[in-house]
Every structure is written in C-alpha cells, then in structure tokens.
C-alpha positions in Angstrom: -7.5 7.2 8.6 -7.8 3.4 9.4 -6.6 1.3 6.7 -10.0 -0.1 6.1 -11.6 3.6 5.9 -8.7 4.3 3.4 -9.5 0.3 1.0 -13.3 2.0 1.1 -12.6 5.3 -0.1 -10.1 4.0 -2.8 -12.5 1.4 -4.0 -15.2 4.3 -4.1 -12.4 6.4 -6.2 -11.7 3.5 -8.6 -15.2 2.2 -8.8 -16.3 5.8 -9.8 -13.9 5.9 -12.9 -14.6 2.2 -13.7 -16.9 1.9 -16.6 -15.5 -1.7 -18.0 -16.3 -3.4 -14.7 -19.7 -1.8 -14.7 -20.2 -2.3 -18.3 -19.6 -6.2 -17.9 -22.8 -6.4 -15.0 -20.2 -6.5 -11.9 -21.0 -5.3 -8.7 -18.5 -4.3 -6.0 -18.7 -6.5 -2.5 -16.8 -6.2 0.9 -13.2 -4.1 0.3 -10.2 -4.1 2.8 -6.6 -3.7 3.2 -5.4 -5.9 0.5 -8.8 -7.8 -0.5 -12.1 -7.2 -2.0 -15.0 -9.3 -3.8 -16.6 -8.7 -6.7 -19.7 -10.6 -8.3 -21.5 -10.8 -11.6 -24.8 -12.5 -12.7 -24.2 -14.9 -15.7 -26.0 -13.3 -18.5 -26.8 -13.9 -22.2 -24.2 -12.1 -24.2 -21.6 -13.0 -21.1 -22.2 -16.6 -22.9 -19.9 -18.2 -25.3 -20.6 -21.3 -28.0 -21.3 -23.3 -25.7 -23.9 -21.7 -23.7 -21.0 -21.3 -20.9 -19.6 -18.3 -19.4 -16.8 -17.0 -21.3 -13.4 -17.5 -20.5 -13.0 -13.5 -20.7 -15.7 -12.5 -18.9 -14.5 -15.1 -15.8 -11.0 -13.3 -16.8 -12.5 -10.0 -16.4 -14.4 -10.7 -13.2 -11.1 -11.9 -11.3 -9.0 -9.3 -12.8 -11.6 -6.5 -11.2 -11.1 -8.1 -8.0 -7.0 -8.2 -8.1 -7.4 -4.7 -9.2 -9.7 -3.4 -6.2 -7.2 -5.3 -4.0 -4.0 -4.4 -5.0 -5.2 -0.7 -5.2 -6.5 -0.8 -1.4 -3.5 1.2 0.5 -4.4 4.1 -2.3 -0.9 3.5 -3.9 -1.6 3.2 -8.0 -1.1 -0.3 -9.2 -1.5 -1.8 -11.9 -0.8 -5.7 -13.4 2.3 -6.6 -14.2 1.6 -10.3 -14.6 -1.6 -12.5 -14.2 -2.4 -16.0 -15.7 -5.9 -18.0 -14.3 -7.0 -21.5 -14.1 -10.6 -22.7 -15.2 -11.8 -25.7 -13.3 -15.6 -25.3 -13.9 -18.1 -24.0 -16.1 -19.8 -20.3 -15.2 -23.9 -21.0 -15.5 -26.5 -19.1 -17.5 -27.9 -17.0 -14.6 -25.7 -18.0 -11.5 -23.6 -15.6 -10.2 -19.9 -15.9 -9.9 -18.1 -13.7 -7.1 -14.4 -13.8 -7.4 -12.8 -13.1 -3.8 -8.9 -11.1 -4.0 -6.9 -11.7 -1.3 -3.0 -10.5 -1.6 -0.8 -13.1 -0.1 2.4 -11.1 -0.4 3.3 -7.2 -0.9 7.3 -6.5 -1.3 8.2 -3.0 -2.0 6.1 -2.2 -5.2 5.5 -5.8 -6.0 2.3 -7.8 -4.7 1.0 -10.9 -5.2 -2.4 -11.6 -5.4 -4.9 -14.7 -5.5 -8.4 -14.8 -6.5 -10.7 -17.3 -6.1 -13.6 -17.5 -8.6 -17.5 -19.3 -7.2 -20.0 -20.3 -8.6 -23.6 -19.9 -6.7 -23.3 -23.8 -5.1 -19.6 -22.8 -3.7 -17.7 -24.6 -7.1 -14.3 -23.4 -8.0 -15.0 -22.1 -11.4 -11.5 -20.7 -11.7 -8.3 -19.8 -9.6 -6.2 -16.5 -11.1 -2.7 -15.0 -9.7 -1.9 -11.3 -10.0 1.5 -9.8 -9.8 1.3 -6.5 -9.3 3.2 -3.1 -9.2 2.8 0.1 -7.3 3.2 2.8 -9.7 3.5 7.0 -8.9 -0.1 8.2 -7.7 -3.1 7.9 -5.9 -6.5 7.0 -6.3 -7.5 10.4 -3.7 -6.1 13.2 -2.1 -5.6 11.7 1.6 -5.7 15.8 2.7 -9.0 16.5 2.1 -12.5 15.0 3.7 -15.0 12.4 1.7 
C-alpha cells in the first residue's frame, strides 16, 4: 500500500465515524501522508454576536484538519497540545478551508500547522497541533477496501 492509498483509506475510516465534523457543515478535501484540507461554508448559527464566524467553529474547522493529518500513516493520534491565532474575520457565507500540513513527526510526537482562508485567500487564523501517536488503528491494513 502507498502511503497516499493508506492517508485515503484512513481519512475514509475516520471521516466515517466523524459525526462532529459533519455536524458542524465541514467537508473533507485532498488527504496525504501527513496533510489534508478541510472546508466549511460560513452559516447562520456558525455566527457569533457579531455576525462573525465564531471563534470555535474557526477552532473546530482547523482542529478537523490537524486531526485528518496527524492520523494519515493509520497510527491513532490524538491532540496533545494546540493553541490558534485569529487574524481575520470568517464571513457570513464564505467558505473557510483550513489546510494541515505536519512540519515535524518524532517518535509518537508530531507537529502540525494549519492555515485557516477565507474565499479571497485572507489568513483568517493560523493553529499549531502537537500531537501523539497512541495504541491502534484507524483499519485493519490485512484486509482489502
């Protein structure tokens, strides 16, 4: 199995048990060895007080993408650390795609960036993940699709 046969079928895995990612309006982009995008459509309830995109919603968003990434080699890993950076305001029906690319894996530690767009290419945030491998797998590399 190539590694990028191997990102696909564990973001397939994970996107199939992902119900939050879903719930929120996401929609899973390109995957690879250590990177995938993610993108959302501002909508009306992802709004906060000031007719903005939430802060958690932008949050969520890069946090999906971290998690598609870091999961790619179909080693289980979850968060360990992650703190983001807003630079711009998420717009009422724009959508945001938030592109995960690891920069460094050690061992069972990772670190990965994701950059957060808005439709005109705007930085609307920048979030780091540290990450850690944990025991399992997102599929059974012994059996076919």
């Amino acid at each position: 199995m190539t590694p990028q046969e191997r990102a696909a079928r564990s973001a397939k895995a994970m996107w199939a048990q992902d119900a939050a990612s879903k719930w929120l309006g996401m929609e899973l982009g390109e995957v690879g060895e250590g990177s995938a995008r993610l993108s959302l459509t501002v909508e009306p309830h992802h709004c906060n007080g000031h007719g903005i995109c939430h802060g958690g919603v932008i949050f969520a968003l890069a946090d999906s993408a971290f998690a598609f990434a870091c999961n790619s080699r179909n080693q289980s890993t979850v968060a360990q650390q992650n703190q983001i950076t807003y630079l711009a305001p998420g717009r009422l029906g724009e959508t945001l795609t938030a592109q995960a690319n690891e920069t460094s894996l050690q061992g069972r530690t990772g670190l990965t960036d994701v950059t957060v767009t808005g439709d005109d290419g705007r930085v609307i945030a920048q979030f780091r993940g540290l990450s850690r491998a944990i025991p399992g797998s997102l599929f059974d590399e012994g059996t076919e699709q």
